[in-house]
C-alpha distance (Angstrom), angle and dihedral (degrees) to the residues before:
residue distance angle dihedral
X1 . . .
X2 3.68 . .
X3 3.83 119.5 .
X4 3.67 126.5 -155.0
X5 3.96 117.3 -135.4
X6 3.98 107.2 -171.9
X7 3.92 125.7 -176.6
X8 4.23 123.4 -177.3
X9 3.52 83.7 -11.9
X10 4.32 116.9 173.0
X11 3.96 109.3 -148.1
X12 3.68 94.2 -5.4
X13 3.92 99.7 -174.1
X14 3.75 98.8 36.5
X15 4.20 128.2 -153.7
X16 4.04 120.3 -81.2
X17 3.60 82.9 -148.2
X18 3.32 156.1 59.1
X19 3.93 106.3 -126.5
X20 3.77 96.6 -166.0
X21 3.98 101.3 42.9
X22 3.36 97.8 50.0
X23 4.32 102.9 -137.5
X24 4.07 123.1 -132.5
X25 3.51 84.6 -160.0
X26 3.89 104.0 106.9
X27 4.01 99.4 -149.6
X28 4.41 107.0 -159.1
X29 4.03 127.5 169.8
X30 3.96 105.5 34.8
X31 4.01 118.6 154.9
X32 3.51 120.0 -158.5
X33 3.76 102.7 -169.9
X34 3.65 133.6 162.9
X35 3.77 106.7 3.7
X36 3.93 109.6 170.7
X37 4.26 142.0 175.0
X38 3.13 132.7 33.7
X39 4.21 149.3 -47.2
X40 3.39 144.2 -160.8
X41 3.54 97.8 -150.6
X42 4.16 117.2 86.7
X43 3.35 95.7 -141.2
X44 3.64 99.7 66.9
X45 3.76 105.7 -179.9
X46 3.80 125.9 23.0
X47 3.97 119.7 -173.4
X48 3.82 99.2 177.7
X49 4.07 106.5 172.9
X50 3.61 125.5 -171.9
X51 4.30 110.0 -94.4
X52 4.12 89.1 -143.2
X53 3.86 86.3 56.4
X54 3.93 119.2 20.2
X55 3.87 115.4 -151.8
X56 3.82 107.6 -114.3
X57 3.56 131.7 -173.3
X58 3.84 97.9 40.4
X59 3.46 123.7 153.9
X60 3.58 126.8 -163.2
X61 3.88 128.3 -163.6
X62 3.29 153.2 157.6
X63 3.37 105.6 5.7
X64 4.02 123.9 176.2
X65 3.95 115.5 -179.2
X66 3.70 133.6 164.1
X67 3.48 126.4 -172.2
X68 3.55 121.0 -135.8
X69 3.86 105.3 176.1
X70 3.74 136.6 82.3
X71 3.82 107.8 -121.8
X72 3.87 97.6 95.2
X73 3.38 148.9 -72.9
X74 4.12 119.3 -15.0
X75 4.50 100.9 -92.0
X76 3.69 134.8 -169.3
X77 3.86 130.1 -166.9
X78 3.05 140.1 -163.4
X79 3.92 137.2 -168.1
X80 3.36 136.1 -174.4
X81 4.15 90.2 -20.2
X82 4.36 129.1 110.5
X83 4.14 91.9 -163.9
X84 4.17 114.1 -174.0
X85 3.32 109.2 -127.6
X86 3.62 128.7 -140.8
X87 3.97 137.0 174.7
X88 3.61 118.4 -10.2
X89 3.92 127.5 -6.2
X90 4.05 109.8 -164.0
X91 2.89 98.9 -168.5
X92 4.56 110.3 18.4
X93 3.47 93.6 -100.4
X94 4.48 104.0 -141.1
X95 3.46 85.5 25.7
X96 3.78 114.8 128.3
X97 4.01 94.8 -140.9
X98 4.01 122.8 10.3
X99 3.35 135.2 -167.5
X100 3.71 118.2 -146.2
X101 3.95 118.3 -115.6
């Protein structure tokens, strides 16, 4: 298994989607495992999925993230996406605000 080690990272887990071109493409069976360091972007994890096709099959885990800026508290969001989540999530990932462990 592959891990991830981040440092001053902007939009460190990026969208599977397009949000303004809606996709047809129905994307299925993504991990995002072992993600790790740091970013300078508040919004530390984006999945953004397309609303004519919503992602399925994602699985989210083990996710480590500080935030080393000044423009807020550490954010996730989440669109159009139910991930699983396993082992640690630092910061809630799909949760509107988050406060780092």
């Amino acid at each position: 298994m592959l891990a991830v080690l981040l440092s001053s990272i902007k939009n460190t887990v990026h969208n599977l989607c397009k949000k303004d071109r809606p996709s047809s493409i129905k994307i299925t069976n993504v991990s995002i495992k072992n993600v790790r360091g740091t970013t300078n972007s508040a919004e530390a994890v984006t999945l953004i999925c397309s609303g004519l096709k919503p992602c399925e099959n994602v699985e989210v885990g083990d996710i480590d993230l500080t935030y080393n800026g000044n423009q807020g508290p550490i954010t996730t969001r989440c669109s159009n996406v139910k991930p699983k989540f396993v082992g640690k999530q630092n910061p809630p990932v799909c949760a509107t605000t988050a406060k780092s462990a």
